[in-house]
N, C-alpha and C positions, 0 to 999 in steps of 0.2 A: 504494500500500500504506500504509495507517494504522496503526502501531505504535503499539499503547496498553502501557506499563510500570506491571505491578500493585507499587504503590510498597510494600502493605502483605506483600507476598510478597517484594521487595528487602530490607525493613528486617527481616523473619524469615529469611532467610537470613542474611542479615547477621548478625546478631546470634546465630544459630548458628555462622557461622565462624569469630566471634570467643571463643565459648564455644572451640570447639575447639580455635584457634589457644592459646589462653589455655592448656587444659589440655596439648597438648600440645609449647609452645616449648620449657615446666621437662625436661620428661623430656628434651628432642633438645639444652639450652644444656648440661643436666649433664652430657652425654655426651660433647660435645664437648670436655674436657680428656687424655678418656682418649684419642683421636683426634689431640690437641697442636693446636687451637686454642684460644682464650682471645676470648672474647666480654664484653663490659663493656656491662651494662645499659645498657641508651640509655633515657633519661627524657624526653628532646625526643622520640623517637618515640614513644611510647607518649603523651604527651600528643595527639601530631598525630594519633593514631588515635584517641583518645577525642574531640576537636574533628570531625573528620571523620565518626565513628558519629552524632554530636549530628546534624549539619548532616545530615544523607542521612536520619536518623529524622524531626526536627524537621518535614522538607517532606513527606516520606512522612502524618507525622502532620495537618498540615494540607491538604494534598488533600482529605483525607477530612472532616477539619472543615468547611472551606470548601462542600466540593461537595456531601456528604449530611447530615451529622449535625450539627453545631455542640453537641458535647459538649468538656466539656475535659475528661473521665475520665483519656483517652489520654494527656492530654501533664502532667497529672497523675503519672499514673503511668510515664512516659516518664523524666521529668524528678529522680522520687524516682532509678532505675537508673543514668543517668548522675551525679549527685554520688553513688552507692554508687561508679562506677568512681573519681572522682575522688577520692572517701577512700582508696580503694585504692593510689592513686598517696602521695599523704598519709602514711600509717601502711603501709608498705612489710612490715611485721612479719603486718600481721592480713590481707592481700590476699586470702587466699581467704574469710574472714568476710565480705569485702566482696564480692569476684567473684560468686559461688554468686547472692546474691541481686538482685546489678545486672544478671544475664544474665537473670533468671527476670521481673525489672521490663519490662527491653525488652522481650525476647519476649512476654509479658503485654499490655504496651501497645499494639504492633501487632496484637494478636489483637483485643482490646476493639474497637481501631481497626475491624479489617474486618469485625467481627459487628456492628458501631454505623452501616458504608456497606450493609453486606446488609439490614439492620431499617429503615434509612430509606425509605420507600415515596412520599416528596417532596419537595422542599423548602422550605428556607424563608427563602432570600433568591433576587433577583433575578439572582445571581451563580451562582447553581446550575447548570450544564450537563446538566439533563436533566428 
């Protein structure tokens, strides 16, 4: 059995779960006091998840470089989305100014990403697999 993993369908879920996750921890952490727990931002996580989105996009994104397309639109645009998270992390006050637009970058990126493997009809180095 040959498992092939569509990297550009990984990095868009991804990148929707994390929209989700995002919007929906505020509502569940704020809740949590009425309940009598006390949860203290964790800033080490939240970096380790935006390092971790990078690395799983990054490859996702070059797959598709490598294999079909050799555009850099993607990671282009890839790359604007990730420093909006890290502003984010940054200016703790404006985070949704940042969010809204670093989710719509990802997502966006991967999509270029798999309309730019769909459109490639050859390729064009030796390294190509197909």
């Amino acid at each position: 059995m040959n498992l092939k993993i569509n990297w550009d369908a990984l990095g868009i879920t991804a990148s929707v779960a994390c929209a989700i996750h995002c919007a929906v921890l505020p509502l569940f952490l704020t809740s949590l006091p009425v309940l009598g727990f006390e949860i203290i931002d964790n800033i080490a996580f939240e970096y380790l998840m935006i390092i971790l989105a990078f690395a799983i996009g990054a490859y996702s994104l070059y797959h598709g470089w490598k294999k079909h397309h050799h555009s850099w639109a993607p990671f282009i645009i890839f790359s604007a989305g990730i420093a909006l998270l890290f502003a984010k992390q940054l200016w703790h006050n404006y985070q949704l100014w940042f969010l809204l637009p670093a989710v719509v970058l990802v997502v966006a990126a991967h999509y270029v990403n798999y309309r730019l493997c769909r459109k490639a009809k050859h390729c064009h180095e030796h390294d190509c697999s197909h």
